[in-house]
N, C-alpha and C positions, 0 to 999 in steps of 0.2 A: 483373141489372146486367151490362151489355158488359163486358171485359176494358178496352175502353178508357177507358169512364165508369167505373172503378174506379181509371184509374191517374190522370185528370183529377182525381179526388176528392182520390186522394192526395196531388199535385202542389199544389190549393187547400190543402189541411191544411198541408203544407210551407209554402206562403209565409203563411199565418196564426199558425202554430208561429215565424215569424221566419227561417225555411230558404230556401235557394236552390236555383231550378228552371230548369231547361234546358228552352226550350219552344222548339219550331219557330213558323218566319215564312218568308213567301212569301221574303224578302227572306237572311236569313241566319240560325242559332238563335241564340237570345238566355241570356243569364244573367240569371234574373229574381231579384226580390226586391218585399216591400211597399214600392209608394212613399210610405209614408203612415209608416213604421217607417223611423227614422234609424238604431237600429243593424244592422238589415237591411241597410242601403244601406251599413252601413261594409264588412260582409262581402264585398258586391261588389268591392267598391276590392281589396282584401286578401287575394280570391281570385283576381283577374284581376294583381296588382301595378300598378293602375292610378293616377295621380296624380289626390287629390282635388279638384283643379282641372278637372277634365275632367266637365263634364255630363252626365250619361246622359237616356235617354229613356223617358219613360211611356207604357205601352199601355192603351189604352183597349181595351172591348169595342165602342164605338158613338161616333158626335160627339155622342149626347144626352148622355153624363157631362163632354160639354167643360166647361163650364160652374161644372161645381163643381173642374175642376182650376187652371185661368185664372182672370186678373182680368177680363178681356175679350176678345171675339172681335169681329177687324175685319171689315166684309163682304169684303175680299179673301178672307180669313180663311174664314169661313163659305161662300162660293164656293168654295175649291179641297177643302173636307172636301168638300162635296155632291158633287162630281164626282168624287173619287181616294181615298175611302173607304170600305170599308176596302180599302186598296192600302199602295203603299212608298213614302208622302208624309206626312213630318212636317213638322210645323209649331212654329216658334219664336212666341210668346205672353207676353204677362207673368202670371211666377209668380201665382199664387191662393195663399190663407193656409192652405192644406192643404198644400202640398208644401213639404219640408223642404230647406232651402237645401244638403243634402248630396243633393240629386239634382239640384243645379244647378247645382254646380263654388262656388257663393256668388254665381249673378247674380242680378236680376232676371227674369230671363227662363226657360222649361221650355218645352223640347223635346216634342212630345206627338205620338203617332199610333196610326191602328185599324188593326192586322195581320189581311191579307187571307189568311188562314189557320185553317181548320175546327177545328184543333186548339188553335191559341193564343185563339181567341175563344170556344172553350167552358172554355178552364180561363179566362178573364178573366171570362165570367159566374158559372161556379162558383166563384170568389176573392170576385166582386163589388167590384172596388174596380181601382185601380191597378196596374201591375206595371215597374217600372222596369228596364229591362235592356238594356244593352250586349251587341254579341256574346261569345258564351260562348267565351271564348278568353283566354292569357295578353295583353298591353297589348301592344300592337306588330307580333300575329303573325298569320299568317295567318287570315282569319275560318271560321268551323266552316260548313259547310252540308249533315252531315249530323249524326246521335247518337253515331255512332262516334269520328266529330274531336273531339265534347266530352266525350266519355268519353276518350279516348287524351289529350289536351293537361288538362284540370282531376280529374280523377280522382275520388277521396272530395273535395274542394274544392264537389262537386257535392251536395246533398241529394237530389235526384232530379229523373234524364234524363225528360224525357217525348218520347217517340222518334213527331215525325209525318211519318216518309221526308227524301228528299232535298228542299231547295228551290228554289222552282221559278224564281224572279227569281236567286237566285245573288249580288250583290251588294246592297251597304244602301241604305236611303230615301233620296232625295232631300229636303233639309234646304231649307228656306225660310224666312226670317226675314220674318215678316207685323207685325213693329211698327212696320215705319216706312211712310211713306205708299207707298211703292211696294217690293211685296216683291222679296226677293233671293233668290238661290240659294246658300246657304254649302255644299253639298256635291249635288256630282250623286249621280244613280243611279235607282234603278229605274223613276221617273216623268220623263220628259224633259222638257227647257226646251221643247222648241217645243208640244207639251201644254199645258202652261201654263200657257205664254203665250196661246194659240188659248183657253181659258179664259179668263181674265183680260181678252183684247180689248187688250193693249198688252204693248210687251215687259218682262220684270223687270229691276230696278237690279242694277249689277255689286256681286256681293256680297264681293269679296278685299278692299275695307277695312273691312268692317265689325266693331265691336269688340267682336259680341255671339262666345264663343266656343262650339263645338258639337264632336259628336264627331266621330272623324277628320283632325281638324286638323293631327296631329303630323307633323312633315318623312319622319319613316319610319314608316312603318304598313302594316299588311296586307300583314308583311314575310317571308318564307320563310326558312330558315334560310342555303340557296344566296343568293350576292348576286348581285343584279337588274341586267342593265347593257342600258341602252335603244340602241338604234344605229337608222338610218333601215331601211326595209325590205329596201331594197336591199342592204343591208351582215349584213344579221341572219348570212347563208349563212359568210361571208368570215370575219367576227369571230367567230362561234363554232369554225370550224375553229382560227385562230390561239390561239383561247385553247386551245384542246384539245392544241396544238402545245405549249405553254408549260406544259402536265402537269395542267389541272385537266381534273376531270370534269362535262364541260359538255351542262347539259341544253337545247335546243332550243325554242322554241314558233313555228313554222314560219306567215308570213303566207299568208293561203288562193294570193296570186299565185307562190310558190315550194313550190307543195305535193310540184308533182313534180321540185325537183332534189334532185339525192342530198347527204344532209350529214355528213361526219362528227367524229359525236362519242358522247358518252357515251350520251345519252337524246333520243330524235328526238320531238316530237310535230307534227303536222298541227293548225293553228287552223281554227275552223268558219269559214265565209262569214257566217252570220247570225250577228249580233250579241246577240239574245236567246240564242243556243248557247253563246257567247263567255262572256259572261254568267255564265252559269247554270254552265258548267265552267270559271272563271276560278281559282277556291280550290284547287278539289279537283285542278286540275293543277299549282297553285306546290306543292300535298300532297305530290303524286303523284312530284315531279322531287327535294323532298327524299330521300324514302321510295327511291327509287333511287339514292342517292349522289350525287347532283350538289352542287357547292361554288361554280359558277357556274350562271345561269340568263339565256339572251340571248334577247333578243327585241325588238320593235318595237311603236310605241305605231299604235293601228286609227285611221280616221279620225275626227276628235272633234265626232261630230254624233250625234243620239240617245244611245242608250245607247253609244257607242263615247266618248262624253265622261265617262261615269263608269269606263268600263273602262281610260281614260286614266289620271283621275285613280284609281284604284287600282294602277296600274302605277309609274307615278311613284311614289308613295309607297313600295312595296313596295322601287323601288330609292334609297330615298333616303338619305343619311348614315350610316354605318358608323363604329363607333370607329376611333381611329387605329389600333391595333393587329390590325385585321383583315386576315389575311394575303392572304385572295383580293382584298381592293380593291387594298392596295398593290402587289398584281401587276398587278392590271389597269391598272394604271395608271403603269406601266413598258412596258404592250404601245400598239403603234402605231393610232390610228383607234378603241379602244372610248372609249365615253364613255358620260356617263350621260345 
């Protein structure tokens, strides 16, 4: 037996035992637990401090166990698994009488997908069954995408890491709500709308009213400890120096078009041109600009088409609503031209 087929083993005994496991996805690692085990599923809540309103989502090994998690699958439905499975495409469903309304915030609805990932679909075979798991992270904060981030941020909170390197998508699934006659996209990310859609043969319904809720939703999320101030590209240069003038330690993520003017401040990074790069080091550099002392973090939202839509929408969130008593927003917001 391999080193690694012993620690899968282990990782199945953990979430059969009732324990939580940290498993790698192409997409971000996850904090799994049985989704079939309600007080499994409280420990998630209770290790992340996550509101049990918030849905989490079940991993499947395959779209053949769809069947016993759902009450039905629509041919939209069963069209976008064939195509983007296993990949970073969940799919919203109505619950099936196996999943316990504590892995569904209390709707009708589960969130479901197959992680396109050698190591999370060999502990999902060896589990045989479900694995319900949000990113392995405190609620709010930045998402993990390697075993060190969920070792350093959950600590013993964790029953065991199962370490399968860095991920390679860098950002979470793209959330599709397939129960109404024309599906929607409640959250971008790793599988694009124009995908899709090019699938589907039509384009999907705007999904911002829809009142099915999923994860990620929250006004601040996938947030850093530095706060996040968005300015147009053009300004990224000007407004970081000004806040660095005004005494904070201001880290940088520099658009690929001003790579080479000089900035000063605290923490300079250079952003890739490709947007799969973007991506893929989006976390680990909000990590990265904490871990350096920065208390602010400037930068500009990429243009919001492919994957530059979900790396929007994770930008946005990251800088989104601060308590009142946060002292770098109210600075910032005493200085000229930053906004959010």
């Amino acid at each position: 037996m391999t080193a690694r087929t012993r620690d899968i083993e282990k990782a199945a005994g953990a979430l059969r035992a009732g324990g939580l496991v940290a498993l790698p996805t192409e997409t971000v690692y996850g904090l799994g637990a049985n989704a079939a085990d309600p007080a499994a599923l409280a420990r998630v809540f209770q290790a992340k401090g996550r509101p049990p309103s918030h849905p989490l989502i079940v991993h499947l090994c395959g779209p053949e166990h769809l069947d016993l998690w759902v009450e039905d699958v629509p041919p939209a439905a069963r069209l976008l698994a064939e195509h983007f499975w296993p990949g970073p495409l969940t799919l919203v469903l109505r619950r099936g009488r196996r999943v316990p309304r504590e892995a569904t915030g209390g709707l009708d609805t589960v969130a479901v997908r197959v992680p396109d990932h050698p190591v999370a679909l060999a502990l999902l075979a060896a589990f045989d069954g479900g694995v319900a798991a949000p990113s392995a992270n405190r609620f709010g904060s930045v998402s993990p995408t390697t075993a060190d981030h969920v070792r350093a941020e959950l600590g013993d909170a964790v029953d065991f890491v199962l370490d399968g390197g860095p991920c390679e998508v860098g950002v979470e699934s793209t959330i599709v709500d397939t129960t109404s006659e024309i599906p929607s996209i409640l959250r971008p990310g790793g599988v694009i709308r124009e995908d899709l859609e090019t699938v589907l043969g039509r384009p999907l319904a705007d999904g911002s009213t829809s009142r099915v809720r999923v994860p990620g939703q929250h006004p601040t999320h996938y947030a850093p400890r530095a706060r996040v101030v968005l300015v147009k590209p053009d300004k990224v240069v000007a407004e970081a120096e000004l806040a660095q003038e005004h005494g904070h330690q201001v880290g940088v993520l520099v658009p690929p078009a001003l790579a080479d003017a000089p900035v000063k401040a605290h923490a300079v990074v250079a952003l890739p041109r490709s947007m799969a790069a973007y991506a893929r080091g989006l976390y680990g550099l909000l990590r990265e600009l904490d871990q350096r002392g920065c208390d602010l973090i400037v930068t500009s939202l990429p243009v919001q088409q492919g994957l530059g839509l979900a790396i929007a929408n994770r930008l946005r969130r990251a800088a989104g609503p601060r308590p009142p008593n946060d002292t770098a927003t109210n600075a910032i917001r005493r200085q000229r031209g930053v906004s959010r």
